[in-house]
Residue, then its C-alpha position, 0 to 999 in steps of 0.5 A: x112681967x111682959x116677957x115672962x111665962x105667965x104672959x105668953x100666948x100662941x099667936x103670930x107675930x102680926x095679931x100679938x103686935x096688934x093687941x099689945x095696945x088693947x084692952x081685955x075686950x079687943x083681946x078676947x075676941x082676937x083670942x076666940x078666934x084661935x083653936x088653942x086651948x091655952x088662949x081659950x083658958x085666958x078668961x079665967x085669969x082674968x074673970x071677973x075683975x076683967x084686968x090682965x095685971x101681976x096678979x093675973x100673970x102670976x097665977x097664970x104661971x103658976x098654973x103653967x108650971x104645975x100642967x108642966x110638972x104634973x106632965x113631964x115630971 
C-alpha cells in the first residue's frame, strides 16, 4: 500500500519525509498548509475513524481512478 495511488499526495520531497513517521493530527496540519485540493479531501478518507490504513487507501483510489475516468474517458 505505500507506494500505491491511493497513498500519494502533492508535497515536497522534505514535508513528505517529514511526516512519513506521524500520526493523522501532525499530517493534517502539514496538509492544511498546501493550496491543493487533493490534500484538503484527505479528511474524508480518513474521518471519523481518524486511521490512514487499507481500507482508507483503497477507497481513496478508487475514488482517484473514477475523478480520472469520468475526466478523460
Amino acid at each position: 500500500m505505500l507506494h500505491s495511488l491511493g497513498n500519494l499526495a502533492l508535497l515536497s520531497n522534505s514535508a513528505n519525509g517529514g511526516l512519513q513517521d506521524l500520526g493523522w493530527e501532525k499530517k493534517k496540519q502539514t496538509f492544511r498548509k498546501y493550496p491543493f485540493k487533493m490534500l484538503l479531501e484527505l479528511e474524508q478518507f480518513v474521518e471519523p475513524a481518524q486511521v490512514w490504513d487499507a481500507p482508507a487507501i483503497e477507497k481513496r483510489r478508487k475514488a482517484i481512478v473514477d475523478f480520472a475516468l469520468a475526466r478523460w474517458d
